[in-house]
DRENPA-3360 file (N, C-alpha, C; in nm, 2 decimals, always signed):
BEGIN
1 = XXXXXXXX = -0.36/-0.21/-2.27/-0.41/-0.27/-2.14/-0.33/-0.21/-2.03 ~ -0.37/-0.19/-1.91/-0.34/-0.11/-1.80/-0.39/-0.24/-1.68 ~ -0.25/-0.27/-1.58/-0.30/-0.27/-1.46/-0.26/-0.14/-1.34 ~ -0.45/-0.17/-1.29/-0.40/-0.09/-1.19/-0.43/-0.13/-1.03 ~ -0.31/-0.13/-0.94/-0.30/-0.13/-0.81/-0.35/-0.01/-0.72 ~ -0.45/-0.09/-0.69/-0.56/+0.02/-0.56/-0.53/-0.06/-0.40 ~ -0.51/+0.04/-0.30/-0.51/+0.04/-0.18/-0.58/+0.07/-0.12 ~ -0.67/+0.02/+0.03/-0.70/+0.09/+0.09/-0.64/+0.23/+0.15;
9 = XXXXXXXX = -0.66/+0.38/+0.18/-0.61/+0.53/+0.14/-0.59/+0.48/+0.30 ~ -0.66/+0.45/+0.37/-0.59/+0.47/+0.52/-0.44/+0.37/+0.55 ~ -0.47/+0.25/+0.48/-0.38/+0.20/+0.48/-0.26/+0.20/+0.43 ~ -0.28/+0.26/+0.30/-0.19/+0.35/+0.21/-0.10/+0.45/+0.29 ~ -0.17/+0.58/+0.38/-0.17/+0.66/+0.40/-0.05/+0.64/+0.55 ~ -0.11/+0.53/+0.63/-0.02/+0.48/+0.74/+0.10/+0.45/+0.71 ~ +0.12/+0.32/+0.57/+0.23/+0.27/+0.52/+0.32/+0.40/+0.46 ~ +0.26/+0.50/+0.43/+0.36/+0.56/+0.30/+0.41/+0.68/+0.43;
17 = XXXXXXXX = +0.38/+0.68/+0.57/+0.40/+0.79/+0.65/+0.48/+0.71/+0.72 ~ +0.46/+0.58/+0.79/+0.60/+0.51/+0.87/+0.69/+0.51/+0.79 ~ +0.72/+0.50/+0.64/+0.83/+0.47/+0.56/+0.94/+0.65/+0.56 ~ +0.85/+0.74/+0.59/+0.92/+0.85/+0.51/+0.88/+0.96/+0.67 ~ +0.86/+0.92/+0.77/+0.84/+1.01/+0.89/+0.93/+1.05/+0.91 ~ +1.06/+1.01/+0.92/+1.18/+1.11/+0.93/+1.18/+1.22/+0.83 ~ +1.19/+1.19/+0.73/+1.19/+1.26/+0.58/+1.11/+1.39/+0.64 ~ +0.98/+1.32/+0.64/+0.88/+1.48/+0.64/+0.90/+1.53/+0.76;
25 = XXXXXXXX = +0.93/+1.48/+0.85/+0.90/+1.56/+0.99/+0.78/+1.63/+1.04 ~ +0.65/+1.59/+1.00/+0.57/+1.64/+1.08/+0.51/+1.50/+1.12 ~ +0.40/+1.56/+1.20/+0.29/+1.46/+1.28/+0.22/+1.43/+1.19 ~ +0.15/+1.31/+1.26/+0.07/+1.19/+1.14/-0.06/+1.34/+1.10 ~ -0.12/+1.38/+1.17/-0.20/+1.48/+1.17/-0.21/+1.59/+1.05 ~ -0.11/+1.65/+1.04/-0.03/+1.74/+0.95/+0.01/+1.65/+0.80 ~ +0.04/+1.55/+0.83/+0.04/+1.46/+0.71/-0.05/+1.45/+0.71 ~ -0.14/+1.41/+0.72/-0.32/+1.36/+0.68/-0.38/+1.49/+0.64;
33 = XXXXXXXX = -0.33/+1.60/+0.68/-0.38/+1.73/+0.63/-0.32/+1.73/+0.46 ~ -0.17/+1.67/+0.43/-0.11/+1.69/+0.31/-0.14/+1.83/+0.27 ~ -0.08/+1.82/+0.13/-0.06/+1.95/+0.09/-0.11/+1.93/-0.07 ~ -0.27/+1.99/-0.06/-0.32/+1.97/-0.22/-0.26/+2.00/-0.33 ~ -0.16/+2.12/-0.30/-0.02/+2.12/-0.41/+0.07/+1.99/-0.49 ~ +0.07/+1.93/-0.40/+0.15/+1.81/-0.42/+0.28/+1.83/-0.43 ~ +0.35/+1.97/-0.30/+0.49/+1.93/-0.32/+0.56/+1.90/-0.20 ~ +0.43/+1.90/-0.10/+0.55/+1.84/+0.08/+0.57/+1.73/+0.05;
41 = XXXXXXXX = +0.48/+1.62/+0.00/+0.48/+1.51/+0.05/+0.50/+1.36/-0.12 ~ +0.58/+1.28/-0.11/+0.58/+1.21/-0.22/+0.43/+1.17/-0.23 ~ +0.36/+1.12/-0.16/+0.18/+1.07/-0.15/+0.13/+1.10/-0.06 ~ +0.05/+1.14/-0.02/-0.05/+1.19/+0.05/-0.21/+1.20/+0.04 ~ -0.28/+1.23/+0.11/-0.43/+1.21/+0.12/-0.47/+1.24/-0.07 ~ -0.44/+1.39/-0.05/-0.47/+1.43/-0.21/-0.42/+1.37/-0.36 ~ -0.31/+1.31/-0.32/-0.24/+1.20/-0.42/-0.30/+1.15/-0.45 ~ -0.36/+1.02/-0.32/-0.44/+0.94/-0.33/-0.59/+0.96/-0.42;
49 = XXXXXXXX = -0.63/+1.06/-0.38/-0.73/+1.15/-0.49/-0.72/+1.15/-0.59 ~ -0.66/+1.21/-0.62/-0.60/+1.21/-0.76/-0.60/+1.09/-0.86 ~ -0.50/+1.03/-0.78/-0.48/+0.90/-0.86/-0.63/+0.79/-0.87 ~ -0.73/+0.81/-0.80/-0.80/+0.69/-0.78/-0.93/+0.77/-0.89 ~ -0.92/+0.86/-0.82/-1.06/+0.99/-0.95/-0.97/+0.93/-1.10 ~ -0.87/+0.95/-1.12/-0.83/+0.96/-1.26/-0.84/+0.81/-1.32 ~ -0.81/+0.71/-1.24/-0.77/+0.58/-1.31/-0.95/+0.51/-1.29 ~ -1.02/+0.59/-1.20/-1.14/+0.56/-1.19/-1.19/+0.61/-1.33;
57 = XXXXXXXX = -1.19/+0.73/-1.39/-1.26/+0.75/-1.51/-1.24/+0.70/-1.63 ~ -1.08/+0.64/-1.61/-1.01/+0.57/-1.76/-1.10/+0.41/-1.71 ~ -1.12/+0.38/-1.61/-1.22/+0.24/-1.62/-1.30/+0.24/-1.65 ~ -1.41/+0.37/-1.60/-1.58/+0.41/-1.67/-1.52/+0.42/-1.84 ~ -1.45/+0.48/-1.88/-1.46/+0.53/-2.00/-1.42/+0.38/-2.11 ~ -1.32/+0.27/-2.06/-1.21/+0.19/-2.15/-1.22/+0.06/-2.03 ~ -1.40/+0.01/-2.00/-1.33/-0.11/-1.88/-1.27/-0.20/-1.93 ~ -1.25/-0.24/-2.09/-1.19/-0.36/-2.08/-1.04/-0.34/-2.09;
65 = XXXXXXXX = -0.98/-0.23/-2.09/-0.86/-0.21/-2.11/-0.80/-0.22/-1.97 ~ -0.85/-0.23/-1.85/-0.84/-0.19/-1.73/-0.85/-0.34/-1.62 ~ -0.76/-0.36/-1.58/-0.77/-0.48/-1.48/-0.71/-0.42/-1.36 ~ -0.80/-0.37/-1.27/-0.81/-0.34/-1.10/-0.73/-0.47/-1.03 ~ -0.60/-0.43/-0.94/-0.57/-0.50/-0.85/-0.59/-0.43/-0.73 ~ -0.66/-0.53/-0.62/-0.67/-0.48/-0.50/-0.56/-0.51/-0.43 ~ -0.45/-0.45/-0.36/-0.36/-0.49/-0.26/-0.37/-0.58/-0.17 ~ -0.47/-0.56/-0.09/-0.53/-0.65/-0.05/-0.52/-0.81/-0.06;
73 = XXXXXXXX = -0.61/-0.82/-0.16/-0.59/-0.94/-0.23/-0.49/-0.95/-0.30 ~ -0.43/-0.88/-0.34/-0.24/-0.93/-0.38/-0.18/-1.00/-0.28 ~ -0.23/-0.98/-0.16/-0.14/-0.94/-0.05/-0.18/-1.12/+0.02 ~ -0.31/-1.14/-0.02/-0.38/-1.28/+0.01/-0.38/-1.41/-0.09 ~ -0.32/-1.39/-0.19/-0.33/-1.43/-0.34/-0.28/-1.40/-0.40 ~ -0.17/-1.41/-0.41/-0.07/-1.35/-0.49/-0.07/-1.45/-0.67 ~ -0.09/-1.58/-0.62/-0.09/-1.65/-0.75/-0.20/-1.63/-0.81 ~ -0.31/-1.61/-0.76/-0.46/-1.57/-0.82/-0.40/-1.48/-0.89;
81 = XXXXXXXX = -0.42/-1.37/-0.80/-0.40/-1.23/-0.89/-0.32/-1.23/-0.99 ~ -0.20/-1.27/-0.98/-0.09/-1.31/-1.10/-0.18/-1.34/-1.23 ~ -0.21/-1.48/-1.19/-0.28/-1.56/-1.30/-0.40/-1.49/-1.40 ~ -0.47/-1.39/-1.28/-0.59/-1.33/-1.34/-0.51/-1.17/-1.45 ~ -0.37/-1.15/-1.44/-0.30/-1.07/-1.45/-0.27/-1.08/-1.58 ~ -0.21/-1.20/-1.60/-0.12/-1.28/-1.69/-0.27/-1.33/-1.77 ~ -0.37/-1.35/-1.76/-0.55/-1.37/-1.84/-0.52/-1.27/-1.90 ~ -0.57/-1.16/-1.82/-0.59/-1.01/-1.89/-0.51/-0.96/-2.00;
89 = XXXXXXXX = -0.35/-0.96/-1.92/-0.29/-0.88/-2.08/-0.23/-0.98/-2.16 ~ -0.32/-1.14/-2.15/-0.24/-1.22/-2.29/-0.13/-1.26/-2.24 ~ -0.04/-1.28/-2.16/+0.09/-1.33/-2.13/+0.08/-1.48/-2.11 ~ +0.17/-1.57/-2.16/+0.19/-1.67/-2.15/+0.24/-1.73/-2.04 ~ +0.23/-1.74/-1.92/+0.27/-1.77/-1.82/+0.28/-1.90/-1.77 ~ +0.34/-1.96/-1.75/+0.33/-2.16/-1.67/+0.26/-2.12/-1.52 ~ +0.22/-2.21/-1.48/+0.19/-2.22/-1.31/+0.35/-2.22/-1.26 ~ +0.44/-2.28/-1.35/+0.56/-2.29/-1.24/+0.61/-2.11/-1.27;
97 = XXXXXXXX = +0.58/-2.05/-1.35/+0.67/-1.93/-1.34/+0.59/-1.86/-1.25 ~ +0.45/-1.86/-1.29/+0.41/-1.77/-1.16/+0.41/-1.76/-1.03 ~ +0.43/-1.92/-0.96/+0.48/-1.99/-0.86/+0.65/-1.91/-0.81 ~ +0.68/-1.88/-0.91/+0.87/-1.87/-0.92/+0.86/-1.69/-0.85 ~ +0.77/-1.64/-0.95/+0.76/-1.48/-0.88/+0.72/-1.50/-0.76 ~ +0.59/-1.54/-0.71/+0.54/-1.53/-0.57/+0.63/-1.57/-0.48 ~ +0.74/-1.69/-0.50/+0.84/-1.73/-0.42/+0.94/-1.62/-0.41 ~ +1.02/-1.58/-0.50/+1.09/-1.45/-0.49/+1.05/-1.31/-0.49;
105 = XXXXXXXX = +0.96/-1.28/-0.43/+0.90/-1.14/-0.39/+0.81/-1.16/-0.25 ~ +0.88/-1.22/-0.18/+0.83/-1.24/-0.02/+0.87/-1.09/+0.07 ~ +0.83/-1.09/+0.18/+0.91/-0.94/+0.22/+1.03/-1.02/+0.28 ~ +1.05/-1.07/+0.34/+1.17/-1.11/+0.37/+1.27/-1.08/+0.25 ~ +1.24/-1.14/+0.19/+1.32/-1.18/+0.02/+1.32/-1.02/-0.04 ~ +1.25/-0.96/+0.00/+1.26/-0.80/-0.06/+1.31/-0.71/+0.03 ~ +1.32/-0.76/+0.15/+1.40/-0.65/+0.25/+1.55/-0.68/+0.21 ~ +1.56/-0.81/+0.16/+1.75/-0.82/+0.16/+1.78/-0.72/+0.03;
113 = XXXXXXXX = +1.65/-0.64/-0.03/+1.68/-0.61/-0.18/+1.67/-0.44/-0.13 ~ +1.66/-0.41/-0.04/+1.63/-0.27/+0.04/+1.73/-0.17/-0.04 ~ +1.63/-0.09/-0.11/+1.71/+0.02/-0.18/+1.79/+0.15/-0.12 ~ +1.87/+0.12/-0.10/+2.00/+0.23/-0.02/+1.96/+0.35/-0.03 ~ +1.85/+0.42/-0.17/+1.84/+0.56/-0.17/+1.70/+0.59/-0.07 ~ +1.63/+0.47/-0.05/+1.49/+0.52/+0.05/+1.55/+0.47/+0.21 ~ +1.42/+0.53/+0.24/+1.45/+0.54/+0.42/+1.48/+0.38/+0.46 ~ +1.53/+0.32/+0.52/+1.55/+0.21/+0.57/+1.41/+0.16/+0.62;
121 = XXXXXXXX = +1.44/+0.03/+0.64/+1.28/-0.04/+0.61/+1.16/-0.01/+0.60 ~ +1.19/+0.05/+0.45/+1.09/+0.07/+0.34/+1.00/-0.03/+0.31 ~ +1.05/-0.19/+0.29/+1.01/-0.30/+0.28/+0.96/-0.35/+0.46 ~ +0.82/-0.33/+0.51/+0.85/-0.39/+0.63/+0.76/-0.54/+0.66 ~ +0.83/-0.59/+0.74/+0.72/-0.69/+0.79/+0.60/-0.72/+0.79 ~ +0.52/-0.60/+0.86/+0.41/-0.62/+0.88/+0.31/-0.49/+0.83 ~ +0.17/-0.49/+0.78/+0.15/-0.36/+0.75/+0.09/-0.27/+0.86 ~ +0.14/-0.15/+0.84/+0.05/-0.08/+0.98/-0.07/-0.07/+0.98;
129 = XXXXXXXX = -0.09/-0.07/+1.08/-0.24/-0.06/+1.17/-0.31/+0.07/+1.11 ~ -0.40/+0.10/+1.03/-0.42/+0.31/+1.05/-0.48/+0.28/+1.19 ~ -0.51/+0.20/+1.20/-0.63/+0.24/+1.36/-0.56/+0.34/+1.44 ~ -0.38/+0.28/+1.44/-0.28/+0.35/+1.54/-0.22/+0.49/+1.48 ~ -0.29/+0.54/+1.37/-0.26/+0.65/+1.33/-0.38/+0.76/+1.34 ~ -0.49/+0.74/+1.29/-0.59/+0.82/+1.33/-0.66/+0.82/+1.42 ~ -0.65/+0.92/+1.52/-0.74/+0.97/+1.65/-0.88/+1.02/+1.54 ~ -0.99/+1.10/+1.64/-1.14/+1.13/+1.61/-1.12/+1.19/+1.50;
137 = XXXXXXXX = -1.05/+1.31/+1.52/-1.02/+1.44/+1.47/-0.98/+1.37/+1.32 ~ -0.91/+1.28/+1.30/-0.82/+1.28/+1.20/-0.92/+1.17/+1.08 ~ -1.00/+1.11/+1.15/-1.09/+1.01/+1.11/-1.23/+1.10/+1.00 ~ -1.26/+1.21/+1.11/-1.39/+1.30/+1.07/-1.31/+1.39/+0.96 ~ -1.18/+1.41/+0.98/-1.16/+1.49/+0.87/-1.12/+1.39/+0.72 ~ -1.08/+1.26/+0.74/-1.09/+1.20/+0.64/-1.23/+1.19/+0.60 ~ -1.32/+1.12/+0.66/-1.43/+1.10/+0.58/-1.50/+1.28/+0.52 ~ -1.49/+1.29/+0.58/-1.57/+1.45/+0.52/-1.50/+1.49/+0.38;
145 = XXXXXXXX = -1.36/+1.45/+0.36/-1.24/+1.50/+0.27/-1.29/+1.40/+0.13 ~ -1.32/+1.27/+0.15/-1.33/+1.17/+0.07/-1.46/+1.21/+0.05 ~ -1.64/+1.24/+0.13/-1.71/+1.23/+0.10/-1.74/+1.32/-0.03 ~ -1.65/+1.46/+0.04/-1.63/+1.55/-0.06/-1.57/+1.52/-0.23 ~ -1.48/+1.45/-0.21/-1.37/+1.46/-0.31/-1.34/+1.33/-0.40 ~ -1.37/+1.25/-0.32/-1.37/+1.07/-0.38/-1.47/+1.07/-0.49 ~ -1.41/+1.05/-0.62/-1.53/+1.01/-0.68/-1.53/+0.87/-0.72 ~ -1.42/+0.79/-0.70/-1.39/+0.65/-0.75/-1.40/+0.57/-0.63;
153 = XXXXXXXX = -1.43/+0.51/-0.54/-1.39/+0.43/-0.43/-1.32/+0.27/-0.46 ~ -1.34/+0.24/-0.56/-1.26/+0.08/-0.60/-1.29/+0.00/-0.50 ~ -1.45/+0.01/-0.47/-1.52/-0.07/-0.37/-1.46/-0.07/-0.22 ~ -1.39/+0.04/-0.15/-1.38/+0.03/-0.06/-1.49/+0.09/+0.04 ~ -1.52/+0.11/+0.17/-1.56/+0.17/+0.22/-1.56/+0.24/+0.29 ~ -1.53/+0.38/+0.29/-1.42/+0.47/+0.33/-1.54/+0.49/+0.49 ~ -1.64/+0.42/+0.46/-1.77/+0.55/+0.62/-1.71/+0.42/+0.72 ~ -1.65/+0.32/+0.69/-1.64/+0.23/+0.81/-1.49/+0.25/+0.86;
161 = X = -1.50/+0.25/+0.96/-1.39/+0.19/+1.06/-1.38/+0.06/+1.16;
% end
């Protein structure tokens, strides 16, 4: 059994670029270009590819082996999702233990746990905006990139903004 955590790619894409902008040193632009190699950047657009085509075809091929979490909804429900988590692969879970995780994995509660080897708040408050990341240019080259290249969407919808 396999869970897997899917993000929205813009939002993904904003979050994993405030955290490591010093690191890479280029513009949001140049990062959104990534590097289909996969060695500028720890995640990037083509990452995101990658990973969503591949865990997309292990669900066509094995769906019941496969329980999709949306971030999203983690993000909204955290005891749902748990619960529907803890269904899937058989775990015996109480309401109070799942209750016990959701309480200690708050970001507050995860920023005091802030890993000394990543960029400093790595864990942040709030999630970023992509709106404040992609200008026209940056928007038309994502969708064209995805219309091309996406084969999995995990029900998002990449044509809206």
């Amino acid at each position: 059994r396999y869970v897997v955590l899917v993000r929205d790619i813009r939002t993904a894409l904003a979050s994993n670029y405030t955290k490591w902008r010093s690191a890479y040193g280029v513009s949001f632009s140049e990062y959104l270009a990534g590097d289909p190699r996969g060695h500028k950047f720890n995640s990037d657009l083509w990452w995101s590819l990658r990973f969503l085509n591949s865990w997309g075809e292990v669900l066509e091929n094995v769906p019941r082996r496969v329980t999709v979490i949306h971030y999203e909804t983690l993000e909204n429900d955290a005891s749902g999702e748990l619960e529907r988590i803890a269904h899937d692969l058989d775990l015996d879970l109480s309401q109070a233990a799942i209750e016990h995780g959701v309480e200690v994995s708050t970001r507050p509660l995860m920023q005091e746990k802030d890993d000394p080897r990543r960029p400093s708040g790595a864990v942040r408050s709030a999630t970023p905006d992509p709106h404040a990341f992609f200008d026209a240019a940056g928007k038309a080259f994502f969708v064209e990139v995805l219309t091309a290249c996406l084969r999995h969407d995990f029900g998002y919808d990449y044509s809206r903004w």
